[in-house]
RODO-2510 file (C-alpha; in nm, 4 decimals, decimal comma):
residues 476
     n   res          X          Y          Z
     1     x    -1,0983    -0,9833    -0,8912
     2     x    -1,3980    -0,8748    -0,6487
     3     x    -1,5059    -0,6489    -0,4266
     4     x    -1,9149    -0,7019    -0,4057
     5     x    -1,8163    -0,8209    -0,0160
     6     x    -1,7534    -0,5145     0,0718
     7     x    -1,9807    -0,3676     0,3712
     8     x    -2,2169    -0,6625     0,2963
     9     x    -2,3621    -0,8368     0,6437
    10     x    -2,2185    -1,1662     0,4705
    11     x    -2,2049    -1,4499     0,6980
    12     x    -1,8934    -1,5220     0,8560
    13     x    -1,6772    -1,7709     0,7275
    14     x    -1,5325    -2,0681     0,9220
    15     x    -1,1662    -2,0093     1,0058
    16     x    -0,8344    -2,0865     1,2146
    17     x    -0,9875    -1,9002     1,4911
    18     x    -1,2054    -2,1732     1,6371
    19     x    -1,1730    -2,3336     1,9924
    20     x    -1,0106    -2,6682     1,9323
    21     x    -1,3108    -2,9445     1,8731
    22     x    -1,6128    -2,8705     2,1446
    23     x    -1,3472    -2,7659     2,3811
    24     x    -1,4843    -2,4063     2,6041
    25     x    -1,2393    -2,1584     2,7267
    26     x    -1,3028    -2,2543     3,0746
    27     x    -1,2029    -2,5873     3,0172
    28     x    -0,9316    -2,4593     2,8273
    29     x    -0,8097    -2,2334     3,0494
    30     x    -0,8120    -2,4675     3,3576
    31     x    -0,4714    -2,6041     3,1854
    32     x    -0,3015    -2,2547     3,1912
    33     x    -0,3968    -2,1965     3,5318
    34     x    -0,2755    -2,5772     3,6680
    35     x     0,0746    -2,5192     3,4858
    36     x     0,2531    -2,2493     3,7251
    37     x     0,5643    -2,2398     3,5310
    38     x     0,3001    -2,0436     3,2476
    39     x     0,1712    -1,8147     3,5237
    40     x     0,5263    -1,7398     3,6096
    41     x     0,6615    -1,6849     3,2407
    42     x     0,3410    -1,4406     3,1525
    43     x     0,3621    -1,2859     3,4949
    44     x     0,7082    -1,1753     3,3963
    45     x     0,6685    -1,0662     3,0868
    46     x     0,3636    -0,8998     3,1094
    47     x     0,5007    -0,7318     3,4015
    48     x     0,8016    -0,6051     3,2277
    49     x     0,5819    -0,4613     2,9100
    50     x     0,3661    -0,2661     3,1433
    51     x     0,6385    -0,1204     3,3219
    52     x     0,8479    -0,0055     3,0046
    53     x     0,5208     0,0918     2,8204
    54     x     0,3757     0,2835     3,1372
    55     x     0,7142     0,4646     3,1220
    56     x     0,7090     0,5886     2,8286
    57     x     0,3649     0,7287     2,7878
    58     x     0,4024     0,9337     3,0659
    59     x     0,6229     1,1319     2,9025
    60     x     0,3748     1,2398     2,6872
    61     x     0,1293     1,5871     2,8172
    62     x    -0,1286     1,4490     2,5142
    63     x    -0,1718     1,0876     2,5203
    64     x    -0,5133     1,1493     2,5920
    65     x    -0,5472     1,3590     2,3303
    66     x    -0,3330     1,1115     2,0615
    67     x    -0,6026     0,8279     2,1479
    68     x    -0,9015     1,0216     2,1016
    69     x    -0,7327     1,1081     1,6962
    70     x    -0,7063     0,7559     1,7162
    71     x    -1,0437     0,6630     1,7655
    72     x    -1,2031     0,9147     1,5213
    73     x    -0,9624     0,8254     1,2542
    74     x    -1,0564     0,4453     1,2668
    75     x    -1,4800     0,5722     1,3493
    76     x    -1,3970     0,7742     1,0308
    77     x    -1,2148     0,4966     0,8256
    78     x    -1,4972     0,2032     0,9095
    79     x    -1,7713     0,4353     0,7894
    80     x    -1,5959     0,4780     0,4491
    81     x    -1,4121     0,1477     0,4115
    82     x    -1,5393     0,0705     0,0590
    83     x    -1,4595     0,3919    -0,0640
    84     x    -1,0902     0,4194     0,1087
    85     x    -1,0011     0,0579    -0,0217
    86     x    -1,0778     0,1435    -0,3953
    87     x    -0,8661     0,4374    -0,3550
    88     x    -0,5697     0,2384    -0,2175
    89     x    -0,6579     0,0173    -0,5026
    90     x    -0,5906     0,2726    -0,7658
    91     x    -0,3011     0,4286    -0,5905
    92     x    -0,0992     0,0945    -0,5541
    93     x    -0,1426    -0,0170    -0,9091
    94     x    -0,0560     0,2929    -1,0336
    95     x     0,2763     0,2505    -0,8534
    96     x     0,3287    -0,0644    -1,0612
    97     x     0,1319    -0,2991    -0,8030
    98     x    -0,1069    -0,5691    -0,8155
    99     x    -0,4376    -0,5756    -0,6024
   100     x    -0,5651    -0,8958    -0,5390
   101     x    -0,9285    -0,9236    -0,3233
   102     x    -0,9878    -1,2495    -0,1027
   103     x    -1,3624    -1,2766     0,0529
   104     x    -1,2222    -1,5487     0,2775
   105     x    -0,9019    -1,7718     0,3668
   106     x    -0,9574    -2,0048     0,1083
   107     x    -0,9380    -1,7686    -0,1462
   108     x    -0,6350    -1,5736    -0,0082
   109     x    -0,4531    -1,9099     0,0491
   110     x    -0,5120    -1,9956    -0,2815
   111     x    -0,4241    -1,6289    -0,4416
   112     x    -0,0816    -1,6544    -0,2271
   113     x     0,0167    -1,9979    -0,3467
   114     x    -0,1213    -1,9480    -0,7326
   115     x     0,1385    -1,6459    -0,7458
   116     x     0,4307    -1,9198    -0,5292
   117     x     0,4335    -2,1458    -0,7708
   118     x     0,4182    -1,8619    -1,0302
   119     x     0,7629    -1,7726    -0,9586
   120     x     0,9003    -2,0910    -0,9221
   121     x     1,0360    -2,1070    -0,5626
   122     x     0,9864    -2,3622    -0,3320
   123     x     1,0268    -2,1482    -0,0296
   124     x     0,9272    -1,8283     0,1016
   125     x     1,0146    -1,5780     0,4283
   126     x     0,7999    -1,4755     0,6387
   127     x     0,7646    -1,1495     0,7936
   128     x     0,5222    -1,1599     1,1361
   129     x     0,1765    -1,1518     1,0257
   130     x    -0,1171    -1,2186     1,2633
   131     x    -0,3482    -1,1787     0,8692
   132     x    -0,1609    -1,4958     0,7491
   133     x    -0,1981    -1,7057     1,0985
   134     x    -0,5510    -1,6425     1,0799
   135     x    -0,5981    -1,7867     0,7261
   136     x    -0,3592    -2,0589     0,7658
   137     x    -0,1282    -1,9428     0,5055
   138     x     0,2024    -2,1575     0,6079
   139     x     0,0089    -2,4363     0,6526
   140     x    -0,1606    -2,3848     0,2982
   141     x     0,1616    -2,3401     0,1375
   142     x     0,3094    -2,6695     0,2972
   143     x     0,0291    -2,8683     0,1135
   144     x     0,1497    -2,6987    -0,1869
   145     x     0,4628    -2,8472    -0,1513
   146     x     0,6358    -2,4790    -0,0444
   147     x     0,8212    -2,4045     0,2819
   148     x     0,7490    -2,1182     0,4676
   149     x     0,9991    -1,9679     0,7073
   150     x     0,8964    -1,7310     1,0202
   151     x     1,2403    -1,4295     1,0657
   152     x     1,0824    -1,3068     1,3293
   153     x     1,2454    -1,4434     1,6531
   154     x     0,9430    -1,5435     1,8428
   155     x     0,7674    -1,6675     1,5445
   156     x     1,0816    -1,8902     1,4579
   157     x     1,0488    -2,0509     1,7929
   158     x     0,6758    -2,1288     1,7800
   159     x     0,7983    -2,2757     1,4323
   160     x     1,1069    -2,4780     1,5351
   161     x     0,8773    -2,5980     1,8520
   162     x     0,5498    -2,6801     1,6619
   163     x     0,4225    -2,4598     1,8835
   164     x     0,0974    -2,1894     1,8366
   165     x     0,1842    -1,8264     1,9265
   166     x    -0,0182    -1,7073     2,2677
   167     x     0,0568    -1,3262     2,2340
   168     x    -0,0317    -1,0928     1,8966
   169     x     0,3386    -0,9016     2,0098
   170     x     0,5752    -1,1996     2,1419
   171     x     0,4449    -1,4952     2,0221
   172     x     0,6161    -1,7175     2,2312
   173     x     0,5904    -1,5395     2,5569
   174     x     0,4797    -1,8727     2,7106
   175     x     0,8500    -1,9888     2,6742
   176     x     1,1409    -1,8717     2,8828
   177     x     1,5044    -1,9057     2,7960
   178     x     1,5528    -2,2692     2,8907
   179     x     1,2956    -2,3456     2,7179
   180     x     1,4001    -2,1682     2,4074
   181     x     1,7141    -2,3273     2,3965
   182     x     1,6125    -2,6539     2,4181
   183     x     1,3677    -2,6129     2,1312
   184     x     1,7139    -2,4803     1,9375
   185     x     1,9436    -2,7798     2,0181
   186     x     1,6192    -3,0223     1,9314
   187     x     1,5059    -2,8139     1,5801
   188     x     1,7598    -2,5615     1,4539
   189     x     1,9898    -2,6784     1,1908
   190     x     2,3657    -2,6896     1,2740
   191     x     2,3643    -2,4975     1,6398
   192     x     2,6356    -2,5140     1,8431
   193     x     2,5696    -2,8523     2,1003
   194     x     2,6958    -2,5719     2,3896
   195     x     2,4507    -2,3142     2,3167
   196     x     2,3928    -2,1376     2,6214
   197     x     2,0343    -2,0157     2,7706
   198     x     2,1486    -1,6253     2,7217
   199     x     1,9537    -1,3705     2,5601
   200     x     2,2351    -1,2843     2,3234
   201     x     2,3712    -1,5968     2,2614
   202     x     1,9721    -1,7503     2,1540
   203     x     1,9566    -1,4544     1,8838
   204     x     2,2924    -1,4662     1,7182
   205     x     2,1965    -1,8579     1,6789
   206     x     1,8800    -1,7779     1,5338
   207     x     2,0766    -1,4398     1,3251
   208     x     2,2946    -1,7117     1,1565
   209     x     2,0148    -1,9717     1,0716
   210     x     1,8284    -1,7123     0,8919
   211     x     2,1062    -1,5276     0,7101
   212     x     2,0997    -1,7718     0,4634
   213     x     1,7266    -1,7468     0,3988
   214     x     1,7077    -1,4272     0,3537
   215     x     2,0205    -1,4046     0,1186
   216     x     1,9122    -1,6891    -0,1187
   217     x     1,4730    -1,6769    -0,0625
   218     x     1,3354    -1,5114    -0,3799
   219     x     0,9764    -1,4633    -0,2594
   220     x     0,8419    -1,2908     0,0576
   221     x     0,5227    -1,2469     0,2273
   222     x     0,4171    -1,0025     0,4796
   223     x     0,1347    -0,8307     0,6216
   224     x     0,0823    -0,4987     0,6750
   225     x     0,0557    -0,2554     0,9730
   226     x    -0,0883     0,0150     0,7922
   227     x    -0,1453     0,1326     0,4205
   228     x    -0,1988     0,4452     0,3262
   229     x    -0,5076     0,5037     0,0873
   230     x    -0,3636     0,8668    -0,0632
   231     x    -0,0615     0,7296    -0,1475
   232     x    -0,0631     0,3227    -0,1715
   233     x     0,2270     0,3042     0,0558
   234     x     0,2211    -0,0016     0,2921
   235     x     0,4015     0,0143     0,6259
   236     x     0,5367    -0,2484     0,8746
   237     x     0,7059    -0,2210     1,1780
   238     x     0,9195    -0,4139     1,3984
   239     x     1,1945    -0,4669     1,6391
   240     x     1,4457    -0,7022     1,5021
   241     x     1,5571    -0,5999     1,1568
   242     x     1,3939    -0,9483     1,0105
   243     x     1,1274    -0,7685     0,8575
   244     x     1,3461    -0,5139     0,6835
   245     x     1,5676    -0,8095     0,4824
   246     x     1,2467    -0,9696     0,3964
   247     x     1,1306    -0,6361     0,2088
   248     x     1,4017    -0,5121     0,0397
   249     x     1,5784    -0,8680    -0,0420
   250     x     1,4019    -1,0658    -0,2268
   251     x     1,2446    -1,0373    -0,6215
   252     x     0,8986    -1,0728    -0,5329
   253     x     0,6715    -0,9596    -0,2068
   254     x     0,3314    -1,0443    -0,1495
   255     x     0,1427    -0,8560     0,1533
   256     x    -0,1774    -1,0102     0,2930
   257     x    -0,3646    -0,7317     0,4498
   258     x    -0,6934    -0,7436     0,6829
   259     x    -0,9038    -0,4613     0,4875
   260     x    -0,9541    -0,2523     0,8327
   261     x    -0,5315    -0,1744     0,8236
   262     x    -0,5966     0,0931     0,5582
   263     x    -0,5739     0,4850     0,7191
   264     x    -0,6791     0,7667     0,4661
   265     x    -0,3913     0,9891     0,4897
   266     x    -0,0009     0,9986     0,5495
   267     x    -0,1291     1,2935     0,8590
   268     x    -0,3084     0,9902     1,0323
   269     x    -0,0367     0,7719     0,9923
   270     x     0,1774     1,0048     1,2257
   271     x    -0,0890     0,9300     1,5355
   272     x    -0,0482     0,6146     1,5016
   273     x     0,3106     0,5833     1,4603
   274     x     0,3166     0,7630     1,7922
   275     x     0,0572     0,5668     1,9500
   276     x     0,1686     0,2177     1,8809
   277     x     0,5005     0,1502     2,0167
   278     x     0,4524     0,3615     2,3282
   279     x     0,1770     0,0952     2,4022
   280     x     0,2908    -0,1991     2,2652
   281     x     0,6781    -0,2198     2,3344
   282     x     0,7119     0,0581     2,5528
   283     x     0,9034     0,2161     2,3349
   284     x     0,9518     0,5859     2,2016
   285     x     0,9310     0,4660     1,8286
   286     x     0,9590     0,1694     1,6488
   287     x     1,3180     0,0603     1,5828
   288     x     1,2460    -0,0554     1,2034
   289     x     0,9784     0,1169     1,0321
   290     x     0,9574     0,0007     0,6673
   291     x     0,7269     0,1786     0,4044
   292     x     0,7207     0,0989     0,0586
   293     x     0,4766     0,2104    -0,2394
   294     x     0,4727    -0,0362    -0,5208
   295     x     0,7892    -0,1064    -0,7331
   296     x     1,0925     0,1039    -0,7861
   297     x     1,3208    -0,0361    -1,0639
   298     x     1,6816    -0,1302    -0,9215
   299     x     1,5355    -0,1195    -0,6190
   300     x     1,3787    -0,3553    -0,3295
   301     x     1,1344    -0,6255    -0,5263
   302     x     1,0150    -0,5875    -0,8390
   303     x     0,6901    -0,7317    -0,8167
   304     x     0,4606    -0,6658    -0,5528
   305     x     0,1384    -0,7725    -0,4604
   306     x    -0,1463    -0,6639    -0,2401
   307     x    -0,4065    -0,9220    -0,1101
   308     x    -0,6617    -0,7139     0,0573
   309     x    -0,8406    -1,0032     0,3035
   310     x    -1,1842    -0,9579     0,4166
   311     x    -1,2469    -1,3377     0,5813
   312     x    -1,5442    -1,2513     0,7940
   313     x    -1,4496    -0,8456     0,8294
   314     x    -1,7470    -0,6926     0,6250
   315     x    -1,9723    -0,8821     0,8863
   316     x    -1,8197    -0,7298     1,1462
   317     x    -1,8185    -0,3738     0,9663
   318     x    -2,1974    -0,4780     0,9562
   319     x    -2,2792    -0,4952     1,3702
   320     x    -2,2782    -0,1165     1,5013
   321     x    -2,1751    -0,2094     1,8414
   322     x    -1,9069    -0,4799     1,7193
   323     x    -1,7285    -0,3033     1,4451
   324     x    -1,4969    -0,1151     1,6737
   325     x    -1,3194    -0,4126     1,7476
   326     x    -1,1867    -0,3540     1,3316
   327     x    -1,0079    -0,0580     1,5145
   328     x    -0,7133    -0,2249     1,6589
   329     x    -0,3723    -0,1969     1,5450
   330     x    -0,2574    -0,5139     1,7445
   331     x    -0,0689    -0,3243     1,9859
   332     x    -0,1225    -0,5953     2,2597
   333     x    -0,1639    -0,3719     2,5066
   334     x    -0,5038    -0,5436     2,6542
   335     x    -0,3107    -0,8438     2,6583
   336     x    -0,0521    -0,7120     2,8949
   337     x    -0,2738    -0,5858     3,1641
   338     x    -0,5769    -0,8744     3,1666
   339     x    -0,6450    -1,0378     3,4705
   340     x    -0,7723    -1,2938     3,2771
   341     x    -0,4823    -1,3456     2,9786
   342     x    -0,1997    -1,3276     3,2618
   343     x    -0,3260    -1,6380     3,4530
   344     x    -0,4503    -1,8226     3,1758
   345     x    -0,2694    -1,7577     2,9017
   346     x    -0,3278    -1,7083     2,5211
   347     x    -0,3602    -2,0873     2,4090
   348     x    -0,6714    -2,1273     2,6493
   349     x    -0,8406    -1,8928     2,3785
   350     x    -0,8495    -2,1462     2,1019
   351     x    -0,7905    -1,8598     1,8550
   352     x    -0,4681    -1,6364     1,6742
   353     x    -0,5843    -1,3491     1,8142
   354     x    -0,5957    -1,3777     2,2309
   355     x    -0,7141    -1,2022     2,5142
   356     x    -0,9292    -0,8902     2,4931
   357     x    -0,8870    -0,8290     2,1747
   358     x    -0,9402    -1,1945     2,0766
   359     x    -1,2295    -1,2274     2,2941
   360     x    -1,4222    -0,9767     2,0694
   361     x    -1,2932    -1,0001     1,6971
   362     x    -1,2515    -1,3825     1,6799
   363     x    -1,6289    -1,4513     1,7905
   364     x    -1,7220    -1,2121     1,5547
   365     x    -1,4911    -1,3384     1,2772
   366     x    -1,6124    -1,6765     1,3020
   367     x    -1,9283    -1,6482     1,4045
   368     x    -2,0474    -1,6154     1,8016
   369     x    -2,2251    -1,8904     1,8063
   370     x    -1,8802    -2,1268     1,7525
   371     x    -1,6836    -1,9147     2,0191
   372     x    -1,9892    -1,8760     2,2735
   373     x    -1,7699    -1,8967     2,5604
   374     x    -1,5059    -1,6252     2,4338
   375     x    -1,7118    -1,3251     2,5263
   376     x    -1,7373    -1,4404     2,9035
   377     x    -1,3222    -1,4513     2,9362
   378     x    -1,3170    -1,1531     3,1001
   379     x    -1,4042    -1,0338     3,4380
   380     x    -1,5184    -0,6969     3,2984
   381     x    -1,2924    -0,4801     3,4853
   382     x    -1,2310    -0,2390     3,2180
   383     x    -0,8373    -0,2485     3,2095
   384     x    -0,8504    -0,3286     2,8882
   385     x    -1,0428    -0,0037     2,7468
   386     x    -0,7970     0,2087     2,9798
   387     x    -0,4973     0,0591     2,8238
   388     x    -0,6069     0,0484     2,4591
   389     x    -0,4776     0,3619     2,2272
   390     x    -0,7355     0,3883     2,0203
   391     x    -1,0350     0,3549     2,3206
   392     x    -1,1828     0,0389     2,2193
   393     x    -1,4474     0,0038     2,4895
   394     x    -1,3568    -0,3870     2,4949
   395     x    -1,6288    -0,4433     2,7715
   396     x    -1,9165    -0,3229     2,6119
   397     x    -1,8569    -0,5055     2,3007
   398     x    -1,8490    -0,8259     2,5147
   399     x    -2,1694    -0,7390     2,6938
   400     x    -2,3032    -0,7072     2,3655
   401     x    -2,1837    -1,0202     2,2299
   402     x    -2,2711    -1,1799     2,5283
   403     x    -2,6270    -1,1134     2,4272
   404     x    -2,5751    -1,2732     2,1552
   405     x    -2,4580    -1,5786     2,2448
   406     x    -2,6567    -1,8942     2,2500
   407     x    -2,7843    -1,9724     2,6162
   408     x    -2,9969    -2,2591     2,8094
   409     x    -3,3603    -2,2706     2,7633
   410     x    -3,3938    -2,2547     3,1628
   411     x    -3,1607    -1,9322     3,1800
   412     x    -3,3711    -1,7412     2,8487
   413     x    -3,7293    -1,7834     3,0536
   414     x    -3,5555    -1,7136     3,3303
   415     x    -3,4201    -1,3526     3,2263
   416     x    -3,7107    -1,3151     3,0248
   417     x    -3,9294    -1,3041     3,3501
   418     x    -3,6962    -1,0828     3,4473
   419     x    -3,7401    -0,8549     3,2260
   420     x    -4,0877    -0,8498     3,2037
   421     x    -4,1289    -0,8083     3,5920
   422     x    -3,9165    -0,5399     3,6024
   423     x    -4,0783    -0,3502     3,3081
   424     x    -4,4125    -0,3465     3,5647
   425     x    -4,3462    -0,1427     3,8319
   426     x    -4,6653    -0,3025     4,0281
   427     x    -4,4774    -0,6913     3,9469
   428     x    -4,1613    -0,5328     4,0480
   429     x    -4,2603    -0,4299     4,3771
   430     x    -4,4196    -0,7566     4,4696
   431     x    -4,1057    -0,9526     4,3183
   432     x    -3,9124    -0,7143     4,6024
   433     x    -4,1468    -0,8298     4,8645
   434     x    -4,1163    -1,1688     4,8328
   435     x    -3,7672    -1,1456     4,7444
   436     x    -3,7209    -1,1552     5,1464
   437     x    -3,8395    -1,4926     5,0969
   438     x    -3,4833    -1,5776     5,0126
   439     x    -3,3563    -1,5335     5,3509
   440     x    -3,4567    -1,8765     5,3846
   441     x    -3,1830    -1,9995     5,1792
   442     x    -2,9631    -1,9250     5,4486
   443     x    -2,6245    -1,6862     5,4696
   444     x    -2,5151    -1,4946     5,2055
   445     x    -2,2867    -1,7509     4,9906
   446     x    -2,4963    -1,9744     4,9724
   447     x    -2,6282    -2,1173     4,6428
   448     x    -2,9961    -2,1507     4,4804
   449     x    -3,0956    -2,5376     4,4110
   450     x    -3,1152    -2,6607     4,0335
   451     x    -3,1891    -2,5408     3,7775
   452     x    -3,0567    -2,2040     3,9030
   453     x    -2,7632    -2,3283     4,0677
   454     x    -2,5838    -2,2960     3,7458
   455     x    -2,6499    -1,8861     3,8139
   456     x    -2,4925    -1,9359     4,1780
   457     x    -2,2017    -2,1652     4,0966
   458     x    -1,9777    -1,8527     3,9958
   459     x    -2,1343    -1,5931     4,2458
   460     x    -2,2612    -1,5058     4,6118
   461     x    -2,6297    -1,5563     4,6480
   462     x    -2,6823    -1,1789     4,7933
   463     x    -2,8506    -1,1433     5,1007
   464     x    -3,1771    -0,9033     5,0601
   465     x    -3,1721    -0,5302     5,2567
   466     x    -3,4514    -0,4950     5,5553
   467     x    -3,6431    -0,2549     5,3079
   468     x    -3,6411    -0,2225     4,9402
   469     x    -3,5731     0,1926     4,8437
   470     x    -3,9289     0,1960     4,7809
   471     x    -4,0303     0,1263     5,1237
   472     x    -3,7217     0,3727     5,2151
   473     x    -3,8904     0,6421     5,0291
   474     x    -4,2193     0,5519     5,1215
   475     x    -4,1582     0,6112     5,5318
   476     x    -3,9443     0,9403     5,4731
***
């Protein structure tokens, strides 16, 4: 067991979150946008959330008041991390818990399937856990020679369709009900040939397909939405009732936690618990909320283990603009009102965790460098920071990371002119003076030649004012 990761500036290991091959999220997202039956499915959806979520929240005088606690619990919890984690170390063991610390998905895969095979089963279920997507868990475990089974409904169609979730809340919102049936009557186990396309009929198909797992699967793994560093209690909520068989059924649990899910007290756990489903679900509270602290004999599992995953998180802790992005509680709520994610949807980002949200943490997980092209999915329109309950100003971390992307050599000397011009006020002016030069380009719209038409391919060449403010000021 380790902890020297902790708060170190390690470099970022290579993950699940990369783009697939060279591929860019522009070329990525072109397929989204050509496949209008997506576009309709998302715009839908999306729609729907925003609606019920908007709803919801108004009802409340201090939202604005419950994101700002928000905000300063996670600025509080990042700048003590190290300290907060050893403390939900001690309090979980002493509650008959085991802590187990993975510096990176190979470790955690192998920690997960070391204590599998430990028990003997063959098969585990699967409570939703974007923490085990990113590593790769199920597909670790298959080379291991050990099933896993997704209970959550969404995450049971991805499964059955050999499919990759495209939302961090409804995995397979990229799939309407026709769709969703047919990946039952092709995948699912004994359904009914005349399974019908409706809502109700779809879940009680699924509800009897996993009954049996979860009355005869010995071994469960989960993540975790929160844990509690006072206390050692973990916490996971959902919507279904899935989750809550997987945590009290079976012998053993094992919970693969990110290390930023840890909150100090049970006090900030109460913001949060307000916070989340209002902007996630649109709900008033989250239908199943499960908490459990260690082991309690006759009761629930009897073994539990922690694995607290790191997997590129202390480098992240280590960037003072970045880290903020280790705030989010995957509410989704960025998702659901991008511009961006709603036309072309969450596959185009190459990574578990899409839109906004994704377009932040994954570059940073993984390394920027890898997902260049992530930080420039966005238009920059700031939806996402209004939306988010815990303020993450999403545009200014991909400004930032946009800086630190790799770029052409023509486009470096080019803003470093820039920038040198316009730190010398007597370059700057003449720059402005000849800048009415560019009137000879023609109408505004049209482009610069190469090698700056890559600068004018995406936007309006702007057409110069009569006089600069300079000269304004200058005759008044």
């Amino acid at each position: 067991m380790t902890r020297t990761f902790l708060g170190m500036p390690a470099t970022a290991p290579r993950g699940v979150g990369h783009l697939r091959g060279d591929e860019s999220f522009p070329v990525a997202a072109r397929r989204g946008l050509a496949d209008p039956q997506l576009r309709r499915n998302l715009g839908h959806a999306t729609g729907t959330i925003r609606a019920k979520s908007a709803a919801v929240i108004g009802e409340l005088p201090d939202w604005a008041q419950l994101r700002a606690a928000g905000r300063a619990i996670k600025t509080d919890t990042m700048a003590r991390l190290p300290e907060l984690l050893e403390q939900l170390e001690a309090a979980v063991t002493r509650a008959g818990g085991t802590v187990h610390w993975a510096a990176d998905a190979v470790e955690a895969n192998r920690i997960v399937t070391d204590l599998v095979r430990g028990t003997g089963a063959e098969r585990v279920m699967k409570v939703k856990s974007m923490a085990t997507q990113e590593i790769g868990l199920n597909e670790a475990l298959a080379e291991a020679g050990i099933e896993a089974v997704e209970t959550d409904l969404a995450e049971l169609i991805v499964q059955l369709g050999d499919d990759r979730p495209s939302h961090i809340l409804v995995p397979a919102i990229h799939r309407n009900r026709a769709e969703v049936r047919e990946i039952f009557l092709r995948a699912m186990p004994g359904v009914d040939p005349a399974l019908s396309d409706e809502p109700a009929a779809l879940a009680a198909a699924a509800r009897r397909h996993l009954r049996e797992t979860f009355l005869s699967t010995r071994v469960a793994v989960s993540g975790a939405n929160f844990a509690v560093a006072e206390t050692g209690t973990l916490a996971v909520v959902e919507s279904e009732g899935n989750g809550r068989m997987c945590l009290t059924l079976p012998e053993t649990l094992i919970t693969v936690m990110g290390i930023e899910k840890v909150v100090p007290t049970w006090r900030d756990l109460e913001v949060f618990l307000q916070l989340l489903p209002r902007a996630s679900t649109g709900e008033r509270m989250n239908p199943y909320t499960s908490m459990w602290t260690g082991i309690t004999p006759g009761d629930g599992p009897q073994v539990f283990h922690l694995v607290l995953l790191d997997n590129g998180r202390s480098a992240v802790l280590a960037d003072p603009v970045g880290r903020a992005a280790l705030h989010c509680i995957r509410c989704s709520a960025c998702l659901n009102v991008c511009p961006v994610y709603e036309r072309a949807g969450g596959h185009a980002y190459g990574s578990v965790y899409p839109g906004p949200i994704g377009a932040v943490l994954s570059p940073q997980l993984t390394g920027v460098a890898d997902n260049a092209s992530l930080p420039y999915a966005s238009s920059l329109c700031g939806a996402c920071y209004d939306a988010c309950p815990v303020m993450i100003d999403i545009p200014s971390i991909l400004v930032h990371l946009r800086g630190q992307a790799p770029h052409p050599r023509a486009e470096r000397a080019t803003m470093a002119a820039a920038a040198y011009t316009m730190d010398r006020p007597v370059l700057y002016a003449a720059a402005q003076r000849a800048a009415k030069l560019s009137r000879l380009a023609g109408r505004r719209g049209r482009g610069l030649p190469p090698p700056l038409s890559g600068w004018t391919a995406s936007r309006d060449l702007p057409q110069p004012p009569p006089e600069s403010f300079r000269q304004w000021w200058a005759s008044r």
